[in-house]
C-alpha positions in Angstrom: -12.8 11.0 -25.9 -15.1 12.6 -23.1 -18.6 14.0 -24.8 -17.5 17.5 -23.4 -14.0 17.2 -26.1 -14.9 18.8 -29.4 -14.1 16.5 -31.9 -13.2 17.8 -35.2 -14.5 16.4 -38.5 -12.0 15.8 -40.8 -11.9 18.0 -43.9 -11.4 15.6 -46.1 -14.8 14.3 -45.7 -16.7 17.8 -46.2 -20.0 16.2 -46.5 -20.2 14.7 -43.3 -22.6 16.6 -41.3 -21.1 18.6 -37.9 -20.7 15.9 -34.9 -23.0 17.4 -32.1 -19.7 17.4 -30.0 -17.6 18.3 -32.4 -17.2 20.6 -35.3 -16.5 20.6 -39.5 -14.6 23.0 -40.8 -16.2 24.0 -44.2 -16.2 26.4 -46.9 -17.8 29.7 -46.3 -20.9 31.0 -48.4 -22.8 34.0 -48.6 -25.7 32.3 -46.1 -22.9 32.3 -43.2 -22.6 36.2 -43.0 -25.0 36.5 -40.6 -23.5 34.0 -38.0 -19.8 35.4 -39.2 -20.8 38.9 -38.2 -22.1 37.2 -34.8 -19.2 35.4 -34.2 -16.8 38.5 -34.9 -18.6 40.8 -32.3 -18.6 37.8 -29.5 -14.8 37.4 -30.4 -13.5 40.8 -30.2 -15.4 41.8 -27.1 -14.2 39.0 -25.0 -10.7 39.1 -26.5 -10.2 43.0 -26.8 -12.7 45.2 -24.5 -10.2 47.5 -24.9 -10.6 48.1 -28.5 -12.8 50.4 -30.1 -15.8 50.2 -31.9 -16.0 52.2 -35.0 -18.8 50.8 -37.2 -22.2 49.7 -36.6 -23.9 46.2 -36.4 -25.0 47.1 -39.7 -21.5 48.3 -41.2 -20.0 45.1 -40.1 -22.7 43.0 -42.1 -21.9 44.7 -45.2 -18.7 44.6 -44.6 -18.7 40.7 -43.8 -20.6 40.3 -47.1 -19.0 42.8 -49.2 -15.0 41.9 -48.3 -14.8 39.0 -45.9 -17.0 36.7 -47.6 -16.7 38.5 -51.2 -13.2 38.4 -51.7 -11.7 36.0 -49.3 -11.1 32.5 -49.2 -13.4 31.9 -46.2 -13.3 28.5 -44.1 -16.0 28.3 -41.6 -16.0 25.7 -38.4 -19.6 24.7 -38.5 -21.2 22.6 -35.7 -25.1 21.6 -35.4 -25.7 24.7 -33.9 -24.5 26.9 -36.6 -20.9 28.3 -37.1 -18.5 28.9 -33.8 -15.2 30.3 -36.2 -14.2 31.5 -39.1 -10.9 32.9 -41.0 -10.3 34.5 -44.3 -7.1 34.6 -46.5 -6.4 36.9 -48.8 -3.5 36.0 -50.9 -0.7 35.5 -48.0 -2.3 37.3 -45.7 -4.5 35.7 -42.9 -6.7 38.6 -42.7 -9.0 37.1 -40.0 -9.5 34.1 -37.6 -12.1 34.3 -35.4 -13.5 32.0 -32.5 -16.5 32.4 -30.8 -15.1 32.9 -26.8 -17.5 29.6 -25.9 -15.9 27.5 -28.2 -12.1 28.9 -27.4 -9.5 26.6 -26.3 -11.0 23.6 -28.0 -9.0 23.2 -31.1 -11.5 25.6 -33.4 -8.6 28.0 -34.2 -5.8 25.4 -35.1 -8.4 23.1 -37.3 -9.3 26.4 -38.9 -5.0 27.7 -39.1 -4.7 24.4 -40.8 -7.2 25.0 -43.1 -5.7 28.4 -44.3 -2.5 27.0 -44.7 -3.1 24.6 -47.2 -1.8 25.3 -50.3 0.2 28.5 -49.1 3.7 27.8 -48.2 3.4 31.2 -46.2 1.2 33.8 -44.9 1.2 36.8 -43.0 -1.2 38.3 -40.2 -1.7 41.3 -38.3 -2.8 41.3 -34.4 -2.8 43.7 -31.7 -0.1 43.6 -29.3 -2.2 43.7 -26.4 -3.9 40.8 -27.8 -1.6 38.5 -25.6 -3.6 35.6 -26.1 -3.7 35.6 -29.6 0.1 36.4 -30.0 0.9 33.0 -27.6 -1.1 30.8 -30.1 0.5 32.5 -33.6 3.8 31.7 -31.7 2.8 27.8 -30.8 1.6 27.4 -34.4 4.9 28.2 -35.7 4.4 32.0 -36.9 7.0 34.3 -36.2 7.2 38.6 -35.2 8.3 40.3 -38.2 7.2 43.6 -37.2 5.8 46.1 -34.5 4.4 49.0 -35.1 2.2 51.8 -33.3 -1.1 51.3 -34.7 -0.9 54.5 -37.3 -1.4 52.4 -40.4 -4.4 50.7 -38.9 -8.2 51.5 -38.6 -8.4 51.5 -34.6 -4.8 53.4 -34.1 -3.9 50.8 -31.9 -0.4 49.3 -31.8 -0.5 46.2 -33.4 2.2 43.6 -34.7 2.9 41.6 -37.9 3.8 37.8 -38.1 4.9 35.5 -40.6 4.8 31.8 -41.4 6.9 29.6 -43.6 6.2 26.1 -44.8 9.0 23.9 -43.8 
C-alpha cells in the first residue's frame, strides 16, 4: 500500500488510535458535533451547489447536536486530524452519510456503509436525484430505487429519490 492509500482501521479494534494514512471508524459522541457540522457543510457544497441553504451555521449545530448526534446511531471515520465522515441511522433509515470532499473516493463512505449495516438486515435512504454521484455508489453498494418523487415532502423541495437495501 502507497502512503497516499488511506488505510482503514478495522472496527473490531476500536481502540487503536487513527493510522496517520488511514482512518478508524468509531462511535460518534457529543464532542464530534462540531467537526460533524464541518464536515456536513464541506460535503453538501462540493456535492450539491445547487441546493439550497435554509439554516444557519448556527441552526445546523443545534441541529447536529439535538437530532443527529441525540437520537441517532452515529459512526464517525476519525483520522489524526480529526473526523473526515460521518453517517447516522435511525431505525432503517440511513438518515445521513457524509464525506468530507478531500477525503472522497478513498473508501470513507463504504467503511462507514458497512458500519451502518451491521446489525440491520435492511435500511432505507433518501438522496437527491441530481445527486448523481451519490446515486452511482448506493447502486455499487447493493441498494436499490424504490421510489422518486418531486421533492414536496422534503425540506429543500427538491426532487429527491428513495432506496432500499436488503441483507442477502
Amino acid at each position: 500500500m502507497s502512503r497516499s492509500e488511506p488505510r482503514a482501521i478495522p472496527m473490531s479494534d476500536p481502540t487503536q488510535p487513527a493510522d496517520p494514512d488511514g482512518f478508524v471508524i468509531r462511535a460518534g459522541r457529543a464532542a464530534d458535533g462540531p467537526a460533524l457540522v464541518e464536515v456536513f457543510h464541506r460535503s453538501r457544497a462540493a456535492a450539491m451547489p445547487w441546493l439550497p441553504v435554509l439554516h444557519s451555521a448556527e441552526e445546523d449545530s443545534r441541529w447536529m447536536a439535538d437530532n443527529v448526534l441525540g437520537r441517532h446511531q452515529v459512526w464517525v471515520a476519525d483520522t489524526a486530524g480529526g473526523p473526515v465522515g460521518f453517517c447516522a441511522v435511525l431505525g432503517d433509515l440511513l438518515g445521513h452519510i457524509y464525506v468530507h470532499p478531500n477525503w472522497q473516493g478513498r473508501g470513507v463512505g463504504s467503511a462507514l456503509l458497512k458500519a451502518a449495516r451491521a446489525g440491520h438486515d435492511r435500511l432505507e435512504l433518501w438522496v437527491f436525484q441530481r445527486n448523481e454521484r451519490a446515486r452511482a455508489f448506493y447502486l455499487r453498494h447493493g441498494f436499490v430505487l424504490a421510489e422518486l418523487t418531486d421533492g414536496s415532502r422534503n425540506e429543500e423541495r427538491t426532487p429527491d429519490a428513495r432506496y432500499a437495501w436488503v441483507a442477502d
